[in-house]
C-alpha positions as CSV (number, residue, x, y, z in Angstrom):
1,X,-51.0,56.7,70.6
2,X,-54.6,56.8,70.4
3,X,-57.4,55.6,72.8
4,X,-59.5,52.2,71.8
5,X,-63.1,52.7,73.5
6,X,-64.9,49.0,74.1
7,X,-68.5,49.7,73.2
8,X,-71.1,47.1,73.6
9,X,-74.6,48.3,72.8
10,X,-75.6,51.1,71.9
11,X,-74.3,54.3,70.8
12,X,-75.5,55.9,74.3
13,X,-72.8,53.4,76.3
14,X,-70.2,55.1,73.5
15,X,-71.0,58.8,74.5
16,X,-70.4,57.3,78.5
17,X,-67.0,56.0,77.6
18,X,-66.0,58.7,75.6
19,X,-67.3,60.7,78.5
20,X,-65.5,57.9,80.8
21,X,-62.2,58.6,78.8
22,X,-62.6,62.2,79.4
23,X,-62.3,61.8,82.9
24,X,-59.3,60.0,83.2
25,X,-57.2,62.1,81.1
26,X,-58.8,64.3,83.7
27,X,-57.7,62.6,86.6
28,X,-54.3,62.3,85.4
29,X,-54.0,66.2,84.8
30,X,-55.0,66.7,88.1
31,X,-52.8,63.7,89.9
32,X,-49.6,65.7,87.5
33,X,-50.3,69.1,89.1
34,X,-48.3,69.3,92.1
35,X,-50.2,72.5,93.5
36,X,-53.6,70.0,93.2
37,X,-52.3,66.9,95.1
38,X,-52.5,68.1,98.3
39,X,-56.5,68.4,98.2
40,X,-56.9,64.9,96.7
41,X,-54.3,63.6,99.0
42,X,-53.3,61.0,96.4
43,X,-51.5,60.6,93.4
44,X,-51.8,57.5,91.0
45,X,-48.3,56.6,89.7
46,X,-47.1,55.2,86.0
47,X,-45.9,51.9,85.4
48,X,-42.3,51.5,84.3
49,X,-41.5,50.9,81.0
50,X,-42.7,47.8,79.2
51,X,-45.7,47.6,82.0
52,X,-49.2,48.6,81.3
53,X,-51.1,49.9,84.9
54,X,-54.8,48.4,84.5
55,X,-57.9,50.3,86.4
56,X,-61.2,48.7,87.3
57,X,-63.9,49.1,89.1
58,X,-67.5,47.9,89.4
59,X,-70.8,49.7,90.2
60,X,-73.8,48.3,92.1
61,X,-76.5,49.8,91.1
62,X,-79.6,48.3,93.1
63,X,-82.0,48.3,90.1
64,X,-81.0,45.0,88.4
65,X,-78.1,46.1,86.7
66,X,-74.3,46.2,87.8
67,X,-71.8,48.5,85.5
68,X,-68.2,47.1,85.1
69,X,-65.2,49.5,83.6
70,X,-61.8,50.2,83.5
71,X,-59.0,52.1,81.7
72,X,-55.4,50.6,80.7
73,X,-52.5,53.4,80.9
74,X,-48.7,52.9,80.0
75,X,-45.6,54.6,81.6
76,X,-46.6,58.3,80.2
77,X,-50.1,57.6,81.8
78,X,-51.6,57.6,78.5
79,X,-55.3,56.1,78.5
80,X,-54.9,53.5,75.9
81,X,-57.4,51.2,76.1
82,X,-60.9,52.0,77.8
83,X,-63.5,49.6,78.3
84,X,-67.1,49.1,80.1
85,X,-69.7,47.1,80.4
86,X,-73.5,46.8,81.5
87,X,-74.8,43.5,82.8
88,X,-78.1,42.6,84.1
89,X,-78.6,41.1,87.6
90,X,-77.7,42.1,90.8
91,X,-74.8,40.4,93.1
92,X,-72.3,41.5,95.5
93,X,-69.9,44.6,95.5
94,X,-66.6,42.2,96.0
95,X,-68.1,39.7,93.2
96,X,-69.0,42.7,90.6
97,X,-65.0,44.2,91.1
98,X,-63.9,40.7,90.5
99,X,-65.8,40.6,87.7
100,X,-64.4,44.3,86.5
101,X,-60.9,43.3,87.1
102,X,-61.0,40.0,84.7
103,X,-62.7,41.7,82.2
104,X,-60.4,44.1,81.7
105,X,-57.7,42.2,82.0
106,X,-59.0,40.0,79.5
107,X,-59.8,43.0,77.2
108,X,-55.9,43.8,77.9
109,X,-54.8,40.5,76.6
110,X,-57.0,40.7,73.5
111,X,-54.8,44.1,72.6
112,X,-52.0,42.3,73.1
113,X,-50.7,43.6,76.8
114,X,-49.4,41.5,78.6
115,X,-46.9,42.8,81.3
116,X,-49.8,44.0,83.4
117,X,-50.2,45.6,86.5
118,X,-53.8,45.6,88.7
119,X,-55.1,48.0,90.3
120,X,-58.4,47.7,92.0
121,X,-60.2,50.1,95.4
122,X,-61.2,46.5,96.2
123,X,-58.7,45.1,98.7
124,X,-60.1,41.8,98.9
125,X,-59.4,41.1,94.9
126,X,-56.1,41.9,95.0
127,X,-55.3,39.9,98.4
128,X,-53.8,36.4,98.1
């Protein structure tokens, strides 16, 4: 299956995500290779069939502007859908993950997934 990139702007943001898309096809060669896991000391693990495993995050830039992305992979750990987006103004780190995590998960639902799985380095997000 091929990868769906999000863009919003400009044609720049399309080099990032194709640069983005890179990366975690990257990432998932390296968390396959069992003679690389012990240096990264983790290992990010597929959803079972029928689920999608979504990936966001949020960055904080301190100039005005706050970067929000994430990446939704199926069982194989296939990127399928990769998404990010630039907004202006500045606000809190737990506030800007939230914000990654909905919209990607809203970008999920308008592809149609919708057995979904979060994942998220923010703790707080994904707390009850």
């Amino acid at each position: 299956m091929g990868v769906a990139a999000i863009c919003y702007t400009s044609s720049q943001e399309c080099v990032e995500m194709r640069l983005a898309i890179s990366r975690a096809q990257w990432f998932k060669s390296v968390t396959t290779n069992p003679n690389l896991l012990n240096v990264y000391r983790f290992q990010w693990a597929a959803p079972s069939v029928g689920l999608f495993k979504l990936n966001s995050d949020a960055s904080c830039c301190g100039d005005g502007v706050t970067g929000l992305g994430g990446v939704v992979r199926d069982c194989n750990g296939d990127v399928l859908v990769a998404t990010c987006l630039k907004i202006q103004g500045e606000m809190g780190v737990n506030v800007a993950e939230a914000m990654a995590a909905r919209h990607l998960v809203v970008i999920s639902i308008d592809w149609g997934f919708n057995k979904l799985i979060l994942e998220s380095d923010c703790r707080l997000i994904l707390v009850r």
